[in-house]
C-alpha positions as CSV (number, residue, x, y, z in Angstrom):
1,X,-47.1,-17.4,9.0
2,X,-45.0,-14.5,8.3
3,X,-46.1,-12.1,5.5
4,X,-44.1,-11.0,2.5
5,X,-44.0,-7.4,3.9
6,X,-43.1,-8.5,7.1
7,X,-39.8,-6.4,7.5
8,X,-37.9,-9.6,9.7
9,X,-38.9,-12.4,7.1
10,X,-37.6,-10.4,4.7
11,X,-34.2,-9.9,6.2
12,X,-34.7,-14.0,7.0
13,X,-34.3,-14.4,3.4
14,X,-31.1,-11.9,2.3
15,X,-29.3,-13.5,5.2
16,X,-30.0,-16.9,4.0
17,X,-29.5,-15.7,0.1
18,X,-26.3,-14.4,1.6
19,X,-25.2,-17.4,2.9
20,X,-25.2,-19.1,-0.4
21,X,-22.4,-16.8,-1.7
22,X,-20.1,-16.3,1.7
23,X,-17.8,-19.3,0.4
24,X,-17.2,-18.0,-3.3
25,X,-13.7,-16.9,-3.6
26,X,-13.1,-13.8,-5.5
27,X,-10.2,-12.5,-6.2
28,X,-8.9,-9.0,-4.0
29,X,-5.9,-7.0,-5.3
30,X,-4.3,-3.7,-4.4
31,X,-3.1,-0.8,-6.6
32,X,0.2,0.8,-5.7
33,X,-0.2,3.0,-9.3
34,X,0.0,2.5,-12.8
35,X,2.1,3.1,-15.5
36,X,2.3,2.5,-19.3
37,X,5.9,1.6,-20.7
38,X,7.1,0.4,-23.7
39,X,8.2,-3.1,-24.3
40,X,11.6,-2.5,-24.6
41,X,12.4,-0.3,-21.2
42,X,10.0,-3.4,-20.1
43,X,12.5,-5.5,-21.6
44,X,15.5,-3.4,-19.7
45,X,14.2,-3.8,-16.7
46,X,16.4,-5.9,-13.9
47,X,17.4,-6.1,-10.2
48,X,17.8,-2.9,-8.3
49,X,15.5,-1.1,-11.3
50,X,13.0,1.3,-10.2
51,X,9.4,2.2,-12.1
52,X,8.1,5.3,-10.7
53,X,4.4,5.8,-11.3
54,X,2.3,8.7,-11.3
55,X,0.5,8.1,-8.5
56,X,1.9,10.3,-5.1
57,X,3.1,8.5,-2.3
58,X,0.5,10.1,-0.3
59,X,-2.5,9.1,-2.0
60,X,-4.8,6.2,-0.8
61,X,-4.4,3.1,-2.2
62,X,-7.4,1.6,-4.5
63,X,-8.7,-2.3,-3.4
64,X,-10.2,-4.0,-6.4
65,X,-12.6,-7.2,-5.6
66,X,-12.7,-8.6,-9.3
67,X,-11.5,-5.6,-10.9
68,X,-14.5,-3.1,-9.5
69,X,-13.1,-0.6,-6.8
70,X,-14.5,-1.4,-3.6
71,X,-12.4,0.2,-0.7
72,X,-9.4,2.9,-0.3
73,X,-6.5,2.2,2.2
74,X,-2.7,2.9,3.5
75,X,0.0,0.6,3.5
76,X,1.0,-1.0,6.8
77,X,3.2,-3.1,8.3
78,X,2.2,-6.5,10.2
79,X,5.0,-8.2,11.5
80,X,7.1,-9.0,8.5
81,X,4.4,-8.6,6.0
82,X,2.8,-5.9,4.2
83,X,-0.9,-5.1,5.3
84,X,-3.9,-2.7,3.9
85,X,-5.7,-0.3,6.3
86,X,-8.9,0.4,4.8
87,X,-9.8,3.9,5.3
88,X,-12.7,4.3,2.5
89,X,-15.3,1.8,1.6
90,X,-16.7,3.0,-2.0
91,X,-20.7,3.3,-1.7
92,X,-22.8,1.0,-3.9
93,X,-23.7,4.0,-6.0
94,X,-20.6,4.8,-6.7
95,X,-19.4,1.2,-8.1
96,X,-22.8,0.9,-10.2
97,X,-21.6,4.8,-11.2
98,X,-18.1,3.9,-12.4
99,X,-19.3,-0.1,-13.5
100,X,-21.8,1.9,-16.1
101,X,-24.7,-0.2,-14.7
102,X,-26.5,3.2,-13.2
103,X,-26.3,4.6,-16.3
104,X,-27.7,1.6,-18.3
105,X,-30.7,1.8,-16.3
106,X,-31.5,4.8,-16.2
């Protein structure tokens, strides 16, 4: 019989809480830039239009899992598709940091 301080039945039981969340779908987006505009140049906008945003072109790109920033990438190309490479993984500190969790508990 294993003990709780035994380091591998520990690990035993994340991986299996793990496993109970693997299949939950969440919802991953990418952020090109922002930009606040008014309705009516919203309203103006049509084919061949371009929105600028603020963001250089040379900047990473921020991945969002459920709206809390996660990674940092570069736009590639796959084939005929548009692909991320993820160049930055944010640490858990950081997204309890900027979700104001960290600073609830301390």
């Amino acid at each position: 019989m294993s003990s709780p301080n035994d380091p591998k039945s520990n690990a035993a039981a994340d991986a299996s809480g793990l496993d109970l969340v693997l299949d939950v779908k969440v919802e991953l987006s990418v952020e090109l830039g922002r930009r606040r505009m008014r309705i009516a140049d919203v309203l103006n906008l049509g084919p061949g239009s371009v929105v600028e945003f603020s963001k250089p072109a040379d900047e990473p790109l921020d991945v969002y899992v459920n709206d809390q920033l996660v990674a940092r990438g570069e736009a590639v190309v796959v084939g005929e598709r548009y692909a991320l490479r993820v160049t930055e993984v944010v640490s858990a500190n950081d997204r309890l940091r900027r979700s104001g969790a960290a600073e609830a508990s301390s």
